[in-house]
KEROGU-351676 format. One record per residue (C-alpha): x, y, z; residue in one letter. Coordinates in Angstrom, 1 decimal, padded with zeros to 4 digits, m for minus. Layout:
N
{c1=X | c2=Y | c3=Z | resn=A}
...
***
This chain:
322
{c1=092.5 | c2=075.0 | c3=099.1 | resn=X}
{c1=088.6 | c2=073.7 | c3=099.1 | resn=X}
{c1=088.0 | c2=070.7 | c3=097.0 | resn=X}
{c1=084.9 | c2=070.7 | c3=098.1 | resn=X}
{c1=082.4 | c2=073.6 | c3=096.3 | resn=X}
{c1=079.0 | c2=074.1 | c3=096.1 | resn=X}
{c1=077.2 | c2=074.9 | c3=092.5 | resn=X}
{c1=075.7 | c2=078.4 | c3=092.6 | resn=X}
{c1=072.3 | c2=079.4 | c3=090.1 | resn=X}
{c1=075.3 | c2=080.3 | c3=087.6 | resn=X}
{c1=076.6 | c2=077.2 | c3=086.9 | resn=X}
{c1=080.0 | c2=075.8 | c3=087.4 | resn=X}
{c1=079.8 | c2=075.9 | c3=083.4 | resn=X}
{c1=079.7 | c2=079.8 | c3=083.3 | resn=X}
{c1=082.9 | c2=081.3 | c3=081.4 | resn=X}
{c1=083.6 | c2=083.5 | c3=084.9 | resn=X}
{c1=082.1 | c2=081.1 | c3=087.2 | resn=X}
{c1=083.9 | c2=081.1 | c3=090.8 | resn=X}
{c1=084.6 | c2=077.1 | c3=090.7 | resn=X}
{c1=086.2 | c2=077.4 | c3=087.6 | resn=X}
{c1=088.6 | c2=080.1 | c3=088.7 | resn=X}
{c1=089.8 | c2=078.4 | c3=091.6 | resn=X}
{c1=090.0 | c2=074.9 | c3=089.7 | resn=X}
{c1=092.6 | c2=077.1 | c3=087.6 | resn=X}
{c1=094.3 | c2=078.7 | c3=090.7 | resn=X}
{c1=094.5 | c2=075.1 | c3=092.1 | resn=X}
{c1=096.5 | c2=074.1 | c3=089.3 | resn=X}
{c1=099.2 | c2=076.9 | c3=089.2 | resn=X}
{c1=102.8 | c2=076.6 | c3=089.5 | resn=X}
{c1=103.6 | c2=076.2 | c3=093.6 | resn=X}
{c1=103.9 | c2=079.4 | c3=095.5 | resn=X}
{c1=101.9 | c2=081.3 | c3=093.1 | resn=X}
{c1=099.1 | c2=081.5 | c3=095.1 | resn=X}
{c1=097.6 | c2=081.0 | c3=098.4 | resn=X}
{c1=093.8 | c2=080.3 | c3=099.0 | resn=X}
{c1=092.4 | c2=079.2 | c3=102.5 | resn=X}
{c1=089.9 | c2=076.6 | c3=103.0 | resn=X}
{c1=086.6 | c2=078.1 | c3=104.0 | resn=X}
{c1=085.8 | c2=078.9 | c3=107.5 | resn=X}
{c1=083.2 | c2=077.4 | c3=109.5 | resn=X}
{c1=080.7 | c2=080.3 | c3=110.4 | resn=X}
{c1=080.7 | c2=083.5 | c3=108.0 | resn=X}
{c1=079.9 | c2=086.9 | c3=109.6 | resn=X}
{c1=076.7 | c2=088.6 | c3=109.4 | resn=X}
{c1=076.2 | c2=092.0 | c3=107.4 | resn=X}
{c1=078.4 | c2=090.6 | c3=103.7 | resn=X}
{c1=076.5 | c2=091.6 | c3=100.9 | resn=X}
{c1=075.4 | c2=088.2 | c3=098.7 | resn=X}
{c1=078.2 | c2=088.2 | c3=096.0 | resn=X}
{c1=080.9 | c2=087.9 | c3=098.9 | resn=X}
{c1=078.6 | c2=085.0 | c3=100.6 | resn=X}
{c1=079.0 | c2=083.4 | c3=097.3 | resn=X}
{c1=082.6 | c2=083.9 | c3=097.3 | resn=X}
{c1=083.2 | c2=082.9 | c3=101.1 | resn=X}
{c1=081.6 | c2=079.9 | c3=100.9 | resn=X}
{c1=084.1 | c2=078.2 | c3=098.4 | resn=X}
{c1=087.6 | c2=080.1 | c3=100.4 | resn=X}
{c1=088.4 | c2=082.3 | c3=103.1 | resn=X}
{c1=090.4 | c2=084.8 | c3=101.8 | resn=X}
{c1=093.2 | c2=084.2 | c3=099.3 | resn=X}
{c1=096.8 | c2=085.8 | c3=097.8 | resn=X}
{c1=097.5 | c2=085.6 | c3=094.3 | resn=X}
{c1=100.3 | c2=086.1 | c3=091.8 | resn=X}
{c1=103.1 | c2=086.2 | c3=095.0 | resn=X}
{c1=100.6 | c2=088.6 | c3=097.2 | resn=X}
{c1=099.4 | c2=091.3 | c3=094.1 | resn=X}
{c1=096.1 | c2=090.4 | c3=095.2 | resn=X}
{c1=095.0 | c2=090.0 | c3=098.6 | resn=X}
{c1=091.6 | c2=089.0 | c3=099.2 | resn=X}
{c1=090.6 | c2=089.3 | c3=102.8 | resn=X}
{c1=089.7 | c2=086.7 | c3=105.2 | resn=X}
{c1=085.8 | c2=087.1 | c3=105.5 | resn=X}
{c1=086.2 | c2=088.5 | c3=109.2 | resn=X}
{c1=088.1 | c2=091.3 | c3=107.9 | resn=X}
{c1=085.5 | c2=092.6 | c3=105.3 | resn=X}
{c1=085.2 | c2=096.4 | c3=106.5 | resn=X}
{c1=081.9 | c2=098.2 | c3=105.6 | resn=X}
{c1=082.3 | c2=101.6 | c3=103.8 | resn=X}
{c1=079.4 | c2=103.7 | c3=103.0 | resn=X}
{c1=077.7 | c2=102.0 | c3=099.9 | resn=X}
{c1=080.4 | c2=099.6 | c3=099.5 | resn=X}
{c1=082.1 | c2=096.8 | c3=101.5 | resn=X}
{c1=086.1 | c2=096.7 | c3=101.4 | resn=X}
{c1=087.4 | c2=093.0 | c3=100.7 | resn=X}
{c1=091.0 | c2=093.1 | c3=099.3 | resn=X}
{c1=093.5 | c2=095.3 | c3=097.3 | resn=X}
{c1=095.1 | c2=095.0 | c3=094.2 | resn=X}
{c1=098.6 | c2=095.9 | c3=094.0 | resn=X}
{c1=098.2 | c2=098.3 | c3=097.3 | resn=X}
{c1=095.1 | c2=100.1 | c3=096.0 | resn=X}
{c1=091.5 | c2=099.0 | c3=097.5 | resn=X}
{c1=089.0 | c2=096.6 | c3=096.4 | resn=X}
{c1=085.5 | c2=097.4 | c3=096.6 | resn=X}
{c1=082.0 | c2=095.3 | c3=096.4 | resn=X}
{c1=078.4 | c2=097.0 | c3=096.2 | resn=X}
{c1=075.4 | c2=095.4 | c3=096.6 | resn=X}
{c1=074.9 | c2=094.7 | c3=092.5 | resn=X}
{c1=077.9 | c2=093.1 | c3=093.2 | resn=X}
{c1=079.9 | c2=095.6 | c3=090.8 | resn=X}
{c1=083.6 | c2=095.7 | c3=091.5 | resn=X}
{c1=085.5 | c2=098.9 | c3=092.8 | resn=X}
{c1=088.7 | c2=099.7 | c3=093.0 | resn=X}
{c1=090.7 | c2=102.9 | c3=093.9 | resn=X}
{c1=092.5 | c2=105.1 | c3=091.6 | resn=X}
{c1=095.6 | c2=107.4 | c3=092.3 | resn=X}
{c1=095.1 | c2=109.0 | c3=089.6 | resn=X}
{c1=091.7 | c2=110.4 | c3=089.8 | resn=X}
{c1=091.4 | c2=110.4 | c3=093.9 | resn=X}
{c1=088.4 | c2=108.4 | c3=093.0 | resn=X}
{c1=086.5 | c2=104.8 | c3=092.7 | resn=X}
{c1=086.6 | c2=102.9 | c3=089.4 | resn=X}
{c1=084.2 | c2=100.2 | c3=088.5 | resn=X}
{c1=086.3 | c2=097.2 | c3=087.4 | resn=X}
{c1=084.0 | c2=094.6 | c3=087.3 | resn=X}
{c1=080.3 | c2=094.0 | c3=086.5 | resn=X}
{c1=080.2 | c2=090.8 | c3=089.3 | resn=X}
{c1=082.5 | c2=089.3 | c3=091.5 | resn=X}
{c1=082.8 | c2=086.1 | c3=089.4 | resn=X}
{c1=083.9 | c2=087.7 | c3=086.1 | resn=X}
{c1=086.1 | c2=090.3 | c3=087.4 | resn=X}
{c1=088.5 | c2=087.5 | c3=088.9 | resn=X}
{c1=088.2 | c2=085.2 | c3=085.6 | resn=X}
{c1=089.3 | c2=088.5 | c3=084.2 | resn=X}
{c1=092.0 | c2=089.8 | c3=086.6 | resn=X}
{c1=093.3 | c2=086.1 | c3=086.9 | resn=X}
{c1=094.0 | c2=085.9 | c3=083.3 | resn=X}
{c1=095.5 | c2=089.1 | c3=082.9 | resn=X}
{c1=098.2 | c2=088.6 | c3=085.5 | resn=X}
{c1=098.6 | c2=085.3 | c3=084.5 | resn=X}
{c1=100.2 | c2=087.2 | c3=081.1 | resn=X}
{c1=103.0 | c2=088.2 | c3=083.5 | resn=X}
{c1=104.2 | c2=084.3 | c3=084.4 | resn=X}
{c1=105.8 | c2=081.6 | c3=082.8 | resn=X}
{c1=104.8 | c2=078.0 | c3=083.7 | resn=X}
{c1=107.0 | c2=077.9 | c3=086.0 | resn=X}
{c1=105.2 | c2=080.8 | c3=088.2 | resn=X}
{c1=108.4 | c2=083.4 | c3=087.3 | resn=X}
{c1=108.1 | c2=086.6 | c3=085.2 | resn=X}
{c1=108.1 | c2=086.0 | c3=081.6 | resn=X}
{c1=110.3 | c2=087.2 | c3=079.2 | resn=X}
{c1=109.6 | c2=090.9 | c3=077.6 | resn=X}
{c1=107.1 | c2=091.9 | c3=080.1 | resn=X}
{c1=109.3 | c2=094.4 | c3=082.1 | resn=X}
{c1=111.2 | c2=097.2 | c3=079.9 | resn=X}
{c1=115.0 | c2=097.8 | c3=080.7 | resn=X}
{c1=113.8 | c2=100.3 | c3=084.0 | resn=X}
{c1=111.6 | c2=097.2 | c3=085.6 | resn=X}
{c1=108.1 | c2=099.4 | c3=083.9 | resn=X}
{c1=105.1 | c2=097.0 | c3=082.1 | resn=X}
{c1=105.8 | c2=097.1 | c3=078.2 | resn=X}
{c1=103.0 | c2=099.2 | c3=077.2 | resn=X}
{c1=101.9 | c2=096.1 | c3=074.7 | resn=X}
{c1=101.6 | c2=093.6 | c3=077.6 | resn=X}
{c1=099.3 | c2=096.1 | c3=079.6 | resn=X}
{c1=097.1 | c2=096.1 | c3=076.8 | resn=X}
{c1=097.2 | c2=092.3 | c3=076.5 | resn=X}
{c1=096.2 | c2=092.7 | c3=080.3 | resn=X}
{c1=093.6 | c2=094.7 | c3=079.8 | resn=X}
{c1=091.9 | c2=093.0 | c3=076.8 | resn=X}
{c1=091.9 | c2=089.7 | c3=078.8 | resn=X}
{c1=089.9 | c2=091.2 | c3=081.5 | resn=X}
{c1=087.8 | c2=092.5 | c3=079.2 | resn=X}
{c1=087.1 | c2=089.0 | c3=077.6 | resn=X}
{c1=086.0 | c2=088.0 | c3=080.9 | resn=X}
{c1=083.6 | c2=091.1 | c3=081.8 | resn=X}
{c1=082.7 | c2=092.8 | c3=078.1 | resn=X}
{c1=080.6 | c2=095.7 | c3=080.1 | resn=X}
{c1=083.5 | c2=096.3 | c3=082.7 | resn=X}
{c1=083.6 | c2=100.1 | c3=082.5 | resn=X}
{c1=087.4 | c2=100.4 | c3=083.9 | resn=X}
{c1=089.3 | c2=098.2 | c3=082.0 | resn=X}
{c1=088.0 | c2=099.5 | c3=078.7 | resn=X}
{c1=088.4 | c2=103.0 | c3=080.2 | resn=X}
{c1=092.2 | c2=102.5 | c3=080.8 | resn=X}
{c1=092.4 | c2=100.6 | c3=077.3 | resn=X}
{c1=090.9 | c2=103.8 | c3=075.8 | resn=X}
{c1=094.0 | c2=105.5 | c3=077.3 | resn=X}
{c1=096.2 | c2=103.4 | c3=075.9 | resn=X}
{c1=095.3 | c2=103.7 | c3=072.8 | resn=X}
{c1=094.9 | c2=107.5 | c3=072.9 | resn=X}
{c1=098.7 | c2=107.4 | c3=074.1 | resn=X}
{c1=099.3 | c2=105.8 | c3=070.8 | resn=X}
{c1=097.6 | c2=108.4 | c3=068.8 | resn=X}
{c1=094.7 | c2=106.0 | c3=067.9 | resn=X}
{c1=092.2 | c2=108.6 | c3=068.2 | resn=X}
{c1=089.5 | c2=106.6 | c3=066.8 | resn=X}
{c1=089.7 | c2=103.4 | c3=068.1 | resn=X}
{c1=090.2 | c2=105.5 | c3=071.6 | resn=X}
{c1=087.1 | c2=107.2 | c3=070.9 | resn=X}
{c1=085.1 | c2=104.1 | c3=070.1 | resn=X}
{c1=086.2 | c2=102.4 | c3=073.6 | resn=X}
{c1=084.9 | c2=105.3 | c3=075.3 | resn=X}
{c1=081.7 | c2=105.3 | c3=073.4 | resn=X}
{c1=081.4 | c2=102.0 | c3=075.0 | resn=X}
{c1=082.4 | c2=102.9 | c3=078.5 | resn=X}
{c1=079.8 | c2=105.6 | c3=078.5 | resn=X}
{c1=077.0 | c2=103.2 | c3=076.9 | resn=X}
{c1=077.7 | c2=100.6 | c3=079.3 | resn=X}
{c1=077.8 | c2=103.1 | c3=082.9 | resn=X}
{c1=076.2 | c2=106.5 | c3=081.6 | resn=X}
{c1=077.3 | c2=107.5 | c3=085.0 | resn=X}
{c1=081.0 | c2=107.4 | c3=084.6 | resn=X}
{c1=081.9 | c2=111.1 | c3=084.3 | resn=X}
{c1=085.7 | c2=111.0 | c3=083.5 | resn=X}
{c1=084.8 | c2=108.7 | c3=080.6 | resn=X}
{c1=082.4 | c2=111.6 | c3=079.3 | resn=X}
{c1=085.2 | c2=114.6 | c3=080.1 | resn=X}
{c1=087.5 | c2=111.9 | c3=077.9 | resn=X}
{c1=085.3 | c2=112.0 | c3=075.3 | resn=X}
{c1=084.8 | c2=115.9 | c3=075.6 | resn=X}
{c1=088.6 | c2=116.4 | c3=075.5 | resn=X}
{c1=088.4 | c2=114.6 | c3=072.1 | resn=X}
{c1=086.4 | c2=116.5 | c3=070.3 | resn=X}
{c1=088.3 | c2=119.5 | c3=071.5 | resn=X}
{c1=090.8 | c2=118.2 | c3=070.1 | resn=X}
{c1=089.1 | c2=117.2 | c3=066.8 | resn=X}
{c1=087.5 | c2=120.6 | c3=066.6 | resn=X}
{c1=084.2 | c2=119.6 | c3=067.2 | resn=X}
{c1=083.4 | c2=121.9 | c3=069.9 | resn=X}
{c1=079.7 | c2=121.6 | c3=069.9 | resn=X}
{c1=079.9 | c2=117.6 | c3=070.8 | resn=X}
{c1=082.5 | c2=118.5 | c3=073.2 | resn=X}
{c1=079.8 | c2=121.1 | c3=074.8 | resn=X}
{c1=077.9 | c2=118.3 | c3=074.9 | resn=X}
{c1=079.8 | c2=115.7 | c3=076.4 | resn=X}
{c1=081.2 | c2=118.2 | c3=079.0 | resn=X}
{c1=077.4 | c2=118.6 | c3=079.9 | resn=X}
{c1=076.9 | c2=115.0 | c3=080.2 | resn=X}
{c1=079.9 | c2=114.6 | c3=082.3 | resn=X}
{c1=078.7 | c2=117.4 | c3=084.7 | resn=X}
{c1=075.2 | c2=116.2 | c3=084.6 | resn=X}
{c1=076.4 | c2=112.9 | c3=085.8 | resn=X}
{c1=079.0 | c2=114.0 | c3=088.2 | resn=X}
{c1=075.8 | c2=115.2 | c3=090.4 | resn=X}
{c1=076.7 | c2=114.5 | c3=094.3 | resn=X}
{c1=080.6 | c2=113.4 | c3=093.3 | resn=X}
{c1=083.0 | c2=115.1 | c3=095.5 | resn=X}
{c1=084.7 | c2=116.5 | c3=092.8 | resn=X}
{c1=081.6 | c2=118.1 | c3=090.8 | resn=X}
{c1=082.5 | c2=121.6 | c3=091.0 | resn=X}
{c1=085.6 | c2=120.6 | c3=089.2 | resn=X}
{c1=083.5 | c2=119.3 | c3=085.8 | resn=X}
{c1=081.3 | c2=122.0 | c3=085.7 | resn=X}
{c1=085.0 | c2=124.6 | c3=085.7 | resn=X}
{c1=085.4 | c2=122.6 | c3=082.7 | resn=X}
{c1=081.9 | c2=122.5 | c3=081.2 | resn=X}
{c1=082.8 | c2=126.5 | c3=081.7 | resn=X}
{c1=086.4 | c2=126.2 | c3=079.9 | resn=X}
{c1=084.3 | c2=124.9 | c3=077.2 | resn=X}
{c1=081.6 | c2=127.0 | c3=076.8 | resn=X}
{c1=083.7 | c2=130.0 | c3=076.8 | resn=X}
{c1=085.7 | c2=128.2 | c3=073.6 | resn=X}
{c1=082.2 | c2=127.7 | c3=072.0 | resn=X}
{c1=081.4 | c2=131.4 | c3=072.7 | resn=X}
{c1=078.2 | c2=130.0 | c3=074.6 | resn=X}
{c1=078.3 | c2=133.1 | c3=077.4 | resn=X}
{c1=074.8 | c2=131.8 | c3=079.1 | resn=X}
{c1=076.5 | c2=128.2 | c3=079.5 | resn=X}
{c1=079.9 | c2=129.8 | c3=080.6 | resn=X}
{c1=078.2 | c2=131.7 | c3=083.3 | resn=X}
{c1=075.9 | c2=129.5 | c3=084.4 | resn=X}
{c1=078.6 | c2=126.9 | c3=084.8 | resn=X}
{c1=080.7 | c2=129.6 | c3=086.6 | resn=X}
{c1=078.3 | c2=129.9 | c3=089.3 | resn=X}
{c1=077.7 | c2=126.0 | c3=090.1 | resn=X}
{c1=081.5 | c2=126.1 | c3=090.6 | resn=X}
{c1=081.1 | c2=128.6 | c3=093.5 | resn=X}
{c1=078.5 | c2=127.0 | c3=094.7 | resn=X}
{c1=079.8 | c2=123.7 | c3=094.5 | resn=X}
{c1=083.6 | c2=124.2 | c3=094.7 | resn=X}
{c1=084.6 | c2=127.5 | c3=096.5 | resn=X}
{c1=087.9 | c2=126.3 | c3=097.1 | resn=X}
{c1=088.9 | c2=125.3 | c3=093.8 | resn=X}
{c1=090.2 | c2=128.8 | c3=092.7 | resn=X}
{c1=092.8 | c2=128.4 | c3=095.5 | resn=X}
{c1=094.0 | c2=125.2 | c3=094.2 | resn=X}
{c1=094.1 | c2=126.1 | c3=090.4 | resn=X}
{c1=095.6 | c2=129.3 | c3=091.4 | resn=X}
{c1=098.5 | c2=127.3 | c3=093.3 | resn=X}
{c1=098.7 | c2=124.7 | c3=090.5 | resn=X}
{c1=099.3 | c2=127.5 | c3=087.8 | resn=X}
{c1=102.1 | c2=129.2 | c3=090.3 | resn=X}
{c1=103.9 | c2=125.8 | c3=090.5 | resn=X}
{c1=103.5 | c2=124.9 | c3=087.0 | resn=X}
{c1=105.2 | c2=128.3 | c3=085.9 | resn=X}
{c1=107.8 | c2=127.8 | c3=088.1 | resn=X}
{c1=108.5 | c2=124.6 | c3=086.5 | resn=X}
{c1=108.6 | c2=125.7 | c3=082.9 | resn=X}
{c1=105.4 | c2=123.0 | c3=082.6 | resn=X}
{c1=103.6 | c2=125.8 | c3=080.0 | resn=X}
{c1=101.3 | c2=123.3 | c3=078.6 | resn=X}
{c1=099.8 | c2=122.3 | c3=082.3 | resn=X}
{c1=100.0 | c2=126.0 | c3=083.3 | resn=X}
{c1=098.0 | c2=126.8 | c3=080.1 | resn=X}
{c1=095.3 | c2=124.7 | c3=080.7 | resn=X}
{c1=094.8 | c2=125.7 | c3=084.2 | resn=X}
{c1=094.8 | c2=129.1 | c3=082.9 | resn=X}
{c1=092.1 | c2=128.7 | c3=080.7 | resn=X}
{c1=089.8 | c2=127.0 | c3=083.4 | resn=X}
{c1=090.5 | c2=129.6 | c3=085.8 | resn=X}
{c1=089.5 | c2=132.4 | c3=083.2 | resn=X}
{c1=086.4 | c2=130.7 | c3=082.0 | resn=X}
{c1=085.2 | c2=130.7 | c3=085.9 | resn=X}
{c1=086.5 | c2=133.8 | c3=087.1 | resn=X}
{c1=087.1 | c2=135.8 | c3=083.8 | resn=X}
{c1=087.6 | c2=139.0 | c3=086.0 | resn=X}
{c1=089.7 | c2=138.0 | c3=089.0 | resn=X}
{c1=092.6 | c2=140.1 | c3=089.5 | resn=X}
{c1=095.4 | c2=137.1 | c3=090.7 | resn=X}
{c1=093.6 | c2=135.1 | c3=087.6 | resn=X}
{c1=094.7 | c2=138.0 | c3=084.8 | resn=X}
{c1=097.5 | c2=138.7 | c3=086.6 | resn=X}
{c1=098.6 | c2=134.6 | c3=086.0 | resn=X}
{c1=097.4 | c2=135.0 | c3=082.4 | resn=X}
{c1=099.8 | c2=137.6 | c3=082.1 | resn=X}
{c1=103.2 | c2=135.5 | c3=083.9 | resn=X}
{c1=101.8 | c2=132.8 | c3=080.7 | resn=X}
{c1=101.8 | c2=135.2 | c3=078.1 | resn=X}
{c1=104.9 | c2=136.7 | c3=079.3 | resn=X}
{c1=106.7 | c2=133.1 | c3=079.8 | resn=X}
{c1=105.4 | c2=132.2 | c3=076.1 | resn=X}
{c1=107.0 | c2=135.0 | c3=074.3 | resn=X}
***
């Protein structure tokens, strides 16, 4: 570990600063954590934040090798973003703002973790730190019977991060979850208000919100926020796929000029999506999964409300329900 570090314009003062993180990581339990001194000559092309960040360590594992931070020589360019670690096998990403980026399984996409560098690892270091005991070895009543995180202690997790870096977008997006999962529609609600009001350009967090007022009944905000989510999903991979559901929408609102012109950005955009709903409606009848092969349904008619495999599906549904 460094003992030497220099003072950045931040301050060594700052709640997230980088010196007092690794003063903290210095003083963990033994074997917790593995930081390497700093190397003598940095390579060229790293974007500022990971200057910053090379000059104090070269690289680091923490919590027994959940996070791996790369050596500065390994820092791989990629498109917008520069790849400089993972976090329990998924990869961590750094733009030029210095925004933090890491990649979800669950959506096949990028989710911004961190609003800089210094307060995204003040964050993630105290929220794995909720898993160990002072001695560095799992605490009690963090694992359930089945080795999963107790839903309670992920939340802990998340609100630490979230202590450290208010405007992070993907912690408070996953905390949203979390309290959705409980049924605390509201509170749910209001964290995605703030996901959205902090990165307007976070379309799953504006589909979220959409699916709420579905739910709620409130089907001209859910137009809305359906809108929003397409509007700001311009250029993602996976735009053709909000628009189907701008469409889904619309066609529950009875807003046929909406409906339609939805439909026809989803060919545009997505021509291969019918292939893939179609498929995922097949296997979720042949599952018995009713509720996933309704919703699929529903999408597919909204979009292709005269295709002849997509009635024919409706029908298998209706048949399967009855």
């Amino acid at each position: 570990m460094a003992k030497k570090r220099r003072n950045d314009e931040r301050g060594d003062a700052s709640p997230g600063g980088l010196d007092r993180v690794l003063a903290l990581l210095e003083e963990a339990p033994a074997g917790l954590h593995d930081v390497a001194e700093p190397a003598p000559r940095l390579p060229s092309g790293l974007p500022e934040p990971l200057i910053d960040f090379y000059a104090r360590c070269d690289g680091a594992r923490l919590f027994i090798d959940s996070v791996e931070l790369l050596p500065s020589a390994e820092v791989v360019a990629r498109g917008e973003h520069w790849m400089f670690g993972s976090l329990e096998g998924e990869d961590l990403l750094i733009d030029e703002r210095g925004s933090i980026w890491r990649s979800d399984e669950s959506l096949d996409d990028l989710v911004c973790e961190g609003t800089r560098l210094d307060r995204w690892l003040a964050g993630l270091v105290d929220a794995l730190a909720v898993l160990y005991d002072a001695d560095g070895e799992f605490a009690d009543g963090v694992f359930d019977e089945d080795g999963e995180l107790v839903p309670a202690v992920g939340e802990r997790q998340l609100r630490a991060m979230l202590r450290r870096d208010p405007g992070a977008p993907g912690p408070r997006w996953r905390l949203a979850h979390a309290l959705l999962a409980r049924d605390e529609i509201t509170a749910g609600r209001a964290e995605l208000e703030q996901v959205v009001a902090a990165e307007p350009g976070f379309a799953w967090a504006w589909l979220d919100l959409a699916r709420i007022s579905e739910q709620l009944g409130e089907l001209p905000g859910a137009l809305d926020e359906a809108r929003t989510a397409a509007e700001a999903a311009a250029g993602h991979p996976q735009q053709g796929y909000f628009h189907a559901q701008l469409a889904r929408l619309a066609s529950l609102a009875g807003d046929e000029a909406t409906r339609a012109t939805a439909a026809r950005r989803v060919a545009e955009l997505a021509p291969e999506l019918r292939a893939a709903q179609l498929d995922g409606t097949r296997e979720s009848l042949a599952a018995g999964d009713l509720t996933s092969a309704r919703g699929l349904v529903a999408l597919l008619r909204a979009v292709w409300p005269r295709d002849l495999e997509v009635l024919e599906l409706a029908r298998r549904l209706e048949t399967s329900e009855n």
